[in-house]
N, C-alpha and C positions, 0 to 999 in steps of 0.2 A: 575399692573402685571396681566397677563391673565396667567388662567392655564388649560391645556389641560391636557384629561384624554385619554389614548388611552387600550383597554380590548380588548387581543387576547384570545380567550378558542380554546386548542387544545384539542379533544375528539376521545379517538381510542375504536370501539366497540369492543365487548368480552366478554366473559363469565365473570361473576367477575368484572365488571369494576370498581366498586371502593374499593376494596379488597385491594389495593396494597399500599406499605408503600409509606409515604410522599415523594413526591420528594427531594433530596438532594441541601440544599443550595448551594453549593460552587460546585456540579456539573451547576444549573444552572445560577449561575452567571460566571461559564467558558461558558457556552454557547452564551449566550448573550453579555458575553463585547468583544468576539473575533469577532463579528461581529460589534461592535459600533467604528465608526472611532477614532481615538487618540484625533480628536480637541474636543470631547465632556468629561466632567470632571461625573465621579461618587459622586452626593454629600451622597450618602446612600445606600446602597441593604437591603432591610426588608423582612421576608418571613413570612407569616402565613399558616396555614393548615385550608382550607376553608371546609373541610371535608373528609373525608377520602379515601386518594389515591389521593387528590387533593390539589394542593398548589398556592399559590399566590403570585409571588413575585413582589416588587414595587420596581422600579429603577427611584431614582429622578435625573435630570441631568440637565446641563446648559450648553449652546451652547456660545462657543467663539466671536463666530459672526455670522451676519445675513445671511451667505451663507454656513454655516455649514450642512454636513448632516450626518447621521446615516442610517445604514442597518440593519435591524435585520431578523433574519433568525430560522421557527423554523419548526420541521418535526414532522409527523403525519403516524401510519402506514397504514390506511386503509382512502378509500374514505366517511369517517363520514362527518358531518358537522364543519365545520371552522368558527368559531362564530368571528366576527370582529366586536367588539365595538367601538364608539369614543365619546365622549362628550366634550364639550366648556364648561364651565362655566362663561360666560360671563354677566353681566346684559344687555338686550335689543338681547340679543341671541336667539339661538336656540338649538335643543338637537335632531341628526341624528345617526340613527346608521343602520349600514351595516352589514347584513347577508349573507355572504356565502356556499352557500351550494357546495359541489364535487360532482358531479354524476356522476364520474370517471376520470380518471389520464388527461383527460384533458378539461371535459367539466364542466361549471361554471355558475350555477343560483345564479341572484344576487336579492337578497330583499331588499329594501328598505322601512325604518320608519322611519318619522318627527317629532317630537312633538315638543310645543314651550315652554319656560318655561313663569311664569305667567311675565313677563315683555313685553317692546316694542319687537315685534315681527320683524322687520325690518330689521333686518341682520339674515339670513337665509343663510345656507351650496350649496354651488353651486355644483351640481355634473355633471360633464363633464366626455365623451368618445372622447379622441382622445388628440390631440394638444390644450393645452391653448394659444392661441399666447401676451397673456397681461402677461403672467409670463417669466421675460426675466433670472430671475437667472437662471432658468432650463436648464442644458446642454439639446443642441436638440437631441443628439445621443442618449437618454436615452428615449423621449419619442417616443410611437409608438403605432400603430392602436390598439392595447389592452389592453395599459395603460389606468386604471383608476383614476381618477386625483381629490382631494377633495379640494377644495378651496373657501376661505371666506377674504372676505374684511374686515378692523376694520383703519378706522382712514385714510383711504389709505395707508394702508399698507396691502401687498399680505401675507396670510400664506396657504401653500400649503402641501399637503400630496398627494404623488404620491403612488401606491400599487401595484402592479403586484402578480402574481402568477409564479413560475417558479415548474416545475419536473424533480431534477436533477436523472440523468442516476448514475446509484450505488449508490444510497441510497431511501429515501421514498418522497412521497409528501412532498413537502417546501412549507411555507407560506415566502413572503418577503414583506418587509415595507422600503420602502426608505421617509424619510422625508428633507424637504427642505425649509428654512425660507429666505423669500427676504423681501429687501429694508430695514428700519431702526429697527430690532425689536433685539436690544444691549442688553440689558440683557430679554430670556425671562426663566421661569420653566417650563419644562414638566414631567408631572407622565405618566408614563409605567405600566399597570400592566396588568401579562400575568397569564392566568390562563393554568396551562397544567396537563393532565391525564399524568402519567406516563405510560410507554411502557413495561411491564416484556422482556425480551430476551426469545427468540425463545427456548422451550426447544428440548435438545439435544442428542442423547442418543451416539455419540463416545463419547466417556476420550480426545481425541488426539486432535478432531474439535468441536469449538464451533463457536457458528454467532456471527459477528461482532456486535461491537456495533452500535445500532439503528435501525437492523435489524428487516423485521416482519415477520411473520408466510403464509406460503403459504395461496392462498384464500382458503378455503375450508378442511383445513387441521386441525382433530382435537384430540387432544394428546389423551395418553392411560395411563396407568399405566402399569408398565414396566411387562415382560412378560418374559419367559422361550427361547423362538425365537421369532422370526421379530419385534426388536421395529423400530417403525419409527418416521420423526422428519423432518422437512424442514423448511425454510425461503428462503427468495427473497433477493437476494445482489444485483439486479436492475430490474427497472420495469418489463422486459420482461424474467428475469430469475429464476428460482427457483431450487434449492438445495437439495435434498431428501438424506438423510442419513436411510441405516438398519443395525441396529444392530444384531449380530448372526442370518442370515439368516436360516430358517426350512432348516438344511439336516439330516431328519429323513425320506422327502419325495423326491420325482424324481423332481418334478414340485409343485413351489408354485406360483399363482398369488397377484395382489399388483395391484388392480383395481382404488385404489386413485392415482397413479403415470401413469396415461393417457397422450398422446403424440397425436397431427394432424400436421397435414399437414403446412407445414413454418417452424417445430421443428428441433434443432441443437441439436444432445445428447450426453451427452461424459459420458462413464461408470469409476470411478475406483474401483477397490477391492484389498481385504487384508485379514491378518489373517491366523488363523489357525483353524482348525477341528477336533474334536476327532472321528477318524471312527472305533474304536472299535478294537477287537481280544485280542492279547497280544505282552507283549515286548512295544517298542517304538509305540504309536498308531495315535499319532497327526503327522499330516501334513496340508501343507500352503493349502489355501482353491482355490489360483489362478495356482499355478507351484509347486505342489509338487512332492518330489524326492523321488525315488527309496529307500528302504531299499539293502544296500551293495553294490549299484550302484552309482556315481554321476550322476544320470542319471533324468528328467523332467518324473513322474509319469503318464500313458493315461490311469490308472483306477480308480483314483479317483480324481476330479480340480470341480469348480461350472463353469457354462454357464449362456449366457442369452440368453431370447428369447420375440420377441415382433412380435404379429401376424397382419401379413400386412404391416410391417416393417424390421425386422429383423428376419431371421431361424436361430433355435437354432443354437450359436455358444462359443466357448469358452470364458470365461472372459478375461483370456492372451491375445487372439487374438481379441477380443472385443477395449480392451485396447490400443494396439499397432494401431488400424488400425480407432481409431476414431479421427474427431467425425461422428457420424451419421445422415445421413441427410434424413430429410421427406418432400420428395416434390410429396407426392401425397395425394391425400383424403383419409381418412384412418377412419375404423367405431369403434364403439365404444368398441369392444373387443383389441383394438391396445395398452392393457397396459402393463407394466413390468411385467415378468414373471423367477423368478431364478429356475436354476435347477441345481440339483447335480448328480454326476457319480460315483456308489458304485453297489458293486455287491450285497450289501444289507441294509438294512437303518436302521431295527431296532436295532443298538448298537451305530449308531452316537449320539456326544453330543458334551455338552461343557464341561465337566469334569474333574477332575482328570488332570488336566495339565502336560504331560512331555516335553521336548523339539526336540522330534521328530530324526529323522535320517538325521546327517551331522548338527545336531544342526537348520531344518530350522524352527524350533517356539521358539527361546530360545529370550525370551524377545519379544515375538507378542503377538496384542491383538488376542480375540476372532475374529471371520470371519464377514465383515462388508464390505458397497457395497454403494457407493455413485454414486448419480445420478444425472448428470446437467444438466436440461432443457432452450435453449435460443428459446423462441417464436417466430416469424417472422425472421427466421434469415438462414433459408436451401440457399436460394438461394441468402444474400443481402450479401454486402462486404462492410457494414457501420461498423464502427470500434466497436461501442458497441456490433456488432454482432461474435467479432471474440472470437472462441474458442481456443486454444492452448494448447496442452498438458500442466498437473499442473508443469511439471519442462521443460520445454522450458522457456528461457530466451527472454524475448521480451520487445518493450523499442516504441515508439513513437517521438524519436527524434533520434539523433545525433550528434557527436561532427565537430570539424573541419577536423579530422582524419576519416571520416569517423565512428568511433566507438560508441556502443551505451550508452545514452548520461542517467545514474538512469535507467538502466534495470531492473525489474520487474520480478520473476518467474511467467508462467501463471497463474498458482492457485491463485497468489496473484491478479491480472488483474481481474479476474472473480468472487472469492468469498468473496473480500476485505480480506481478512486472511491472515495469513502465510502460508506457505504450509508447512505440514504435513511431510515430506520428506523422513521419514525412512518407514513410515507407507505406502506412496505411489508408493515407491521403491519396497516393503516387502524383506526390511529387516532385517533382524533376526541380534542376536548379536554372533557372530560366534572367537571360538578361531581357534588359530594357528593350521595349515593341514586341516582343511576345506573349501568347495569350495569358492569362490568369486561369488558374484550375478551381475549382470549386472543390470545398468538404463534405459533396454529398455523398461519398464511396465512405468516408468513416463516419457520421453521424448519423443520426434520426431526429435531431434535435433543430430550430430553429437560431439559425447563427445569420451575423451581420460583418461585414469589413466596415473597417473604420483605418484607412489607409493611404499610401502616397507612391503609390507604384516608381515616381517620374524622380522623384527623391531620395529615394532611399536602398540603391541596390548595394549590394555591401561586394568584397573579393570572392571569386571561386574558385576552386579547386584547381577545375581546370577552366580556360579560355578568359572569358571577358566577365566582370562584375552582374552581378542579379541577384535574386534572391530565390529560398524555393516556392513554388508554385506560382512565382512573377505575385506574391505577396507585397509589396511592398508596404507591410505595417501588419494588422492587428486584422485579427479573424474573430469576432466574441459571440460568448455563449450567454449569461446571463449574471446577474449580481451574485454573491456568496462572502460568506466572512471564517476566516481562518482563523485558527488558532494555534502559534506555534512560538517560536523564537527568533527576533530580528536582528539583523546583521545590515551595517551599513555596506555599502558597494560604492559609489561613484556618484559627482556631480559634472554632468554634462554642459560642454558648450553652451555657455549660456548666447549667443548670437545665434543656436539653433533652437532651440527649449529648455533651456534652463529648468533641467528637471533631478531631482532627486532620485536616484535606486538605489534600492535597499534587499536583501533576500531573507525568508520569511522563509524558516530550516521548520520542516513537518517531521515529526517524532516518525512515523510511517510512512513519509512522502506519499500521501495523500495529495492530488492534483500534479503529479510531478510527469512530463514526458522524459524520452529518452537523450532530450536536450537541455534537460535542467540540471544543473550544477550541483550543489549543497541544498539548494532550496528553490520556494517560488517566489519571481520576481515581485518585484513594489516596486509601483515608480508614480510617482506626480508631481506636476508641476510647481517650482518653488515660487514663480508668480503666483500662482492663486492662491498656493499656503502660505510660505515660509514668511516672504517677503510683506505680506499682508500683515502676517503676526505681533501682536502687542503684548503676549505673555513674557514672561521672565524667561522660561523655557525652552522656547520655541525660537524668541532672539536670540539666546544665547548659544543655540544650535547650528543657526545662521550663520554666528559667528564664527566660530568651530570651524564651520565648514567653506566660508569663506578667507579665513584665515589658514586651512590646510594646516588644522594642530592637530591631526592624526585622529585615529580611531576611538585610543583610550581616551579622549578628551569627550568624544559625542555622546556618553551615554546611551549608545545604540552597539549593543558589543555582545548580545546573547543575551539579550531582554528576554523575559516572557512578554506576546505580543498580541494584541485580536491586530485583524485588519477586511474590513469592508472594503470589494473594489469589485470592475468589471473581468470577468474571468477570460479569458481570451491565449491566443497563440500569438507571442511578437513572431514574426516569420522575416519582419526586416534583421530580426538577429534568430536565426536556428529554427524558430518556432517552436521555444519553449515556452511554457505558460508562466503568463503574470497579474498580477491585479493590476489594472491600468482603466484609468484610472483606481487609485485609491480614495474614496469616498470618509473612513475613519479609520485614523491610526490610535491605540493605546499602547502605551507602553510601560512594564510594568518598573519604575525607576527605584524604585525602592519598598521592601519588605519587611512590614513593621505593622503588628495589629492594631496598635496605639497609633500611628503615624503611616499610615499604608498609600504609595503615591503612584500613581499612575498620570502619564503625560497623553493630553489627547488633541485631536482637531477630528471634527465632525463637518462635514459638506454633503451636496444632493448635486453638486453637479460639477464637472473637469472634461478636462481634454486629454487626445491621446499624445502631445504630442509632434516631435517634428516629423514622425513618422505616421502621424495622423490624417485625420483627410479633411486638408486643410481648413484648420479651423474646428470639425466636426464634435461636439461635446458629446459621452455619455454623460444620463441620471442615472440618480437614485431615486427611485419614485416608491415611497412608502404612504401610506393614513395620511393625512394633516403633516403631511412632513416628519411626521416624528422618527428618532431612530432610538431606539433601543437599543442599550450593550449589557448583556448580565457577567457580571467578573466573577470568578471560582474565589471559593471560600478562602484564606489566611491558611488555616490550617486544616486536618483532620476536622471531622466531627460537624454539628449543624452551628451554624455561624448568620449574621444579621447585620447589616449596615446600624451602627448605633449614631452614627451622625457624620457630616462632610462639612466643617469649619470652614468660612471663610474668614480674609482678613491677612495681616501683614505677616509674613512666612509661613501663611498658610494657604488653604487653597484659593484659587484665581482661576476665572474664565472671563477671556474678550469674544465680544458681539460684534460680529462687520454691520448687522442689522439693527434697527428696535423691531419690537415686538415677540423677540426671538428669548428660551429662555432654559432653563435647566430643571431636573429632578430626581428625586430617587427615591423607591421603594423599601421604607422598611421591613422587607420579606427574608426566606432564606433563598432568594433568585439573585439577591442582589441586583436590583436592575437600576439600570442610568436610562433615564431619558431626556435627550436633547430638542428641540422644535425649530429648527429651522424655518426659514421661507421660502416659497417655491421655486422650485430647482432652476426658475429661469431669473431668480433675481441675482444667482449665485452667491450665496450666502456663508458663513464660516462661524464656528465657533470653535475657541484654541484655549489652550493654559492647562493647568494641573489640576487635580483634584487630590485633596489629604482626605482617608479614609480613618476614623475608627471603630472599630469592629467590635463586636459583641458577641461572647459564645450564647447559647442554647442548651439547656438540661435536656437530655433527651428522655421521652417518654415513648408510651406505646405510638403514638398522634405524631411525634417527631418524628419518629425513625423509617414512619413511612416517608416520610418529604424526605428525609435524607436518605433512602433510596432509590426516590424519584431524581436527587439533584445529582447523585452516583454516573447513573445512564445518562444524562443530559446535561456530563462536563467533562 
């Protein structure tokens, strides 16, 4: 038995660097086995502490068979050295090992050392650039002009170690190791051991945003110990971006600069701010630092808001209007005075603070942080329309795909797109948590996108924190953006008063919380009406769900317990609870109830039109306004490989769908899209169609002609 030793050392410079507590076993065994293919078995995980802040884990494993392979995958935040070790311990071998150096995101010195052990020297490590053509296990698509490929002969038999470097966009330098064993080597051992510096996280100085995890520290950027005004704090959520966070910006003065946050030419910059301000006098004193109001007026403040201003870039201009009208683009040579500069508007400074907190006039700081100013720099990106380069206001809804409806397909709020996070959503709204007879704030400070209320101010203020019951932004109900269909996993939640709306919610857990703010739970909300569904219902299913749930026989009873799910609804912010997002209406539920290619079931109700609600504005419905009414759902294959709806049986224990209409009807494509389409009647007759669907499925031979569509259905599921 031959044993192979393979030694990754990832090293991130820093102050401190080996300061930091041990790496955590069981995080880094989630690291590593989510990238080890399933055919490879864990015979062990053992970790030691090689010294401090440094740990060692060994992963022994054994390979199924001779064309088995494994990826591992591991990040690094700065262009330090990437120590790649390998040894053979074979008698009559040799002992090679590879040193890679970064001298930046994507350029790569490579060293090479030999030595032999004191045996027959004769089998020695072959190191090849480019195409081996004597290794045929090797899928070809994989190799390429700067694959480097480590390969050694024993017995005639090929064992092969391919390595590549990749830099993924949203996250930091990756190391990747793909290994690959040809021709007869049936049972072999290999030891893994990766040596890794642990990363501290980016410190932070908002409460509300913190960096994702794996994030690093801007280049050049170095913390403080927190301070009275301007703390500052950045990391990078992808190579070319970086993230500046201030905390309680100086308004004791007209103009402060902030010469580390420098901006050239190719820059993409998008400002948000928040918060409140203490500007001194008496009575009510705080007001919001971006649109503050009038004392005894509802009226936007023009003597005291912050600006910014960037010289050779931008003239001093409002944050409000900063906000609304970015992002900002630098597509000119700009010198080196071109950095952040904030400024405040007070007819005097020395009483401003952070003090003494009241909640200002009309309630607009009642539950706001201190005043704080985020700044998003994208590098090379003023003039490119590559998609890593796109900015989008943090609550614009934007999405990369689409369904068959046209609709977009796991939409994303920008914020999330850009700083991998959730978005902050009250904080970047500002705001405030406002009771009954106070004004209502509008989402034009985080959007760019055209949004509607669908809401009940006079109804629905929920407890505060502090004082008398409201809601934030005097929201009472639902803020929306536009139709979209998910795809994720549902989870039952709660049947509401039915003497208020009698409504179903359910949460809809996204693999990526994709659509998630910083007030969503496990997932996104689902909720609709059990009048216009449930109670309507003639399926077997769908009553029997009723029942369930009218009877209160628990969760494992409903079949809704970590389904695979789609769900079509209106995307929106409940703000009468948090203003976290929900489908509300939900317009089409599936869900997938049982997984059988012979017998494949999914439970559905399809509609064009519901309400939000007792938190609704009274009465008000959203549609679904598709074609001819039709709605389209395409379901993902059974298994692996290209697959094809081979028929949907109706009849007695088989599939079922009730019509609230005539005229109304079903269908489905024999394609590999798998597509369902339903035809409702127009969304104002409000229309339904419910019950099950049994699926059998049918695989596909794949040829040259398949394997395109089934890399077309890859990307578009």
């Amino acid at each position: 038995m031959k044993t192979l030793k393979l030694l990754l050392a990832l090293m991130c410079i820093g102050a401190n660097l080996f300061s930091q507590p041990p790496a955590d076993t069981t995080l880094l065994k989630k690291s590593i086995g989510s990238h080890i293919d399933k055919k490879f078995i864990f015979h062990e995980v053992q970790n030691e502490t090689v010294k401090p802040g440094i740990s060692k884990l060994i992963s022994r494993i054994q390979l199924n068979s001779p064309t088995d392979q494994a990826s591992l995958t591991l990040n690094a935040c700065s262009s330090s050295d990437i120590k790649f070790d390998w040894s053979w311990n074979d008698p009559g071998g040799s002992y090679t090992r590879q040193v890679r150096k970064l001298k930046g995101p994507s350029e790569i010195e490579l060293v090479t050392e030999t030595s032999k052990y004191p045996f027959d020297a004769k089998k020695v490590f072959e190191v090849k650039i480019g195409k081996i053509d004597d290794v045929q296990s090797i899928p070809e698509n994989i190799l390429n002009d700067n694959a480097l490929i480590f390969s050694k002969k024993i017995d005639n038999v090929q064992f092969v170690l391919l390595s590549s470097s990749q830099f993924e966009i949203g996250k930091n330098y990756v190391w990747k190791v793909d290994m690959y064993i040809s021709d007869q080597l049936k049972e072999h051992s290999d030891i893994f051991s990766f040596y890794i510096q642990p990363t501290p996280p980016p410190v932070q100085v908002l409460p509300f945003f913190q960096a994702p995890p794996g994030a690093c520290e801007c280049p050049g950027y170095i913390s403080s110990s927190p301070s009275v005004f301007d703390n500052l704090s950045c990391f990078m959520s992808a190579q070319n971006t970086e993230i500046w966070s201030i905390s309680k910006p100086d308004v004791t003065k007209q103009d402060i600069g902030y010469p580390g946050i420098k901006f050239r030419k190719g820059d993409l910059i998008q400002i948000s701010a928040g918060g409140c301000v203490q500007t001194g006098g008496t009575g009510l004193t705080w007001k919001r630092y971006v649109e503050p109001m009038k004392g005894g007026l509802q009226e936007i403040d023009d003597k005291y808001f912050g600006s910014v201003y960037i010289p050779g870039i931008l003239e001093s201009e409002k944050l409000a209007n900063a906000m609304r009208n970015a992002p900002i683009k630098v597509v000119s040579e700009v010198g080196n005075e071109s950095y952040l500069h904030l400024q405040y508007s007070d007819d005097g400074f020395g009483d401003n603070s952070y003090n003494d907190h009241d909640n200002g006039w009309w309630e607009q700081c009642r539950e706001m942080e201190d005043a704080w100013v985020i700044v998003i720099i994208k590098h090379d990106c003023s003039e490119s329309s590559d998609l890593q380069c796109a900015l989008p206001a943090p609550l614009d809804l934007v999405s990369t795909r689409s369904d068959a409806n046209g609709l977009p397909l796991n939409p994303q709020w920008g914020w999330q797109a850009t700083t991998k996070t959730k978005v902050p959503e009250k904080e970047i709204l500002n705001f405030s948590f406002k009771s009954v007879g106070m004004p209502e704030d509008g989402v034009e400070l985080g959007t760019h996108q055209a949004t509607h209320k669908n809401n009940n101010p006079t109804k629905c203020p929920q407890a505060g924190i502090t004082g008398p019951y409201g809601t934030y932004g005097r929201i009472g109900g639902h803020v929306n953006w536009q139709n979209a269909i998910f795809h994720g996993n549902i989870f039952w939640e709660s049947h509401s008063d039915p003497a208020k709306d009698d409504d179903y919610s359910l949460q809809l857990k996204m693999e990526n919380e994709e659509g998630y703010t910083s007030s969503n739970g496990e997932g996104i909300g689902v909720e609709f009406s059990s009048d216009e569904v449930i109670d309507r219902a003639k399926s077997k299913w769908w009553k029997n769900l009723r029942t369930v749930v009218d009877q209160n026989l628990g969760s494992t009873s409903l079949g809704i317990n970590g389904q695979e799910a789609f769900v079509i609804g209106m995307v929106g912010l409940d703000c009468a609870h948090s203003c976290f997002t929900e489908l509300h209406p939900a317009f089409l539920m599936a869900v997938h109830v049982k997984k059988d290619i012979d017998d494949d079931v999914w439970a559905i109700f399809v509609r064009n039109r519901g309400d939000e609600g007792y938190c609704g504005g009274y009465g008000q419905k959203e549609d679904l306004n598709l074609p001819n009414n039709v709605v389209a759902l395409c379901l993902p294959s059974p298994e692996n490989g290209l697959w094809q709806i081979n028929d949907i049986p109706f009849g007695l224990g088989l599939s079922e769908l009730q019509y609230s209409h005539d005229g109304m009807n079903f269908s489905f494509k024999q394609d590999t899209k798998h597509t369902l389409l339903f035809t409702l009647k127009a969304p104002a007759e409000e229309s339904l169609i419910e019950g099950e669907l049994h699926i059998k499925w049918k695989k596909i031979m794949m040829d040259k002609k398949n394997i395109a569509k089934y890399d077309d259905l890859k990307k578009n599921h």
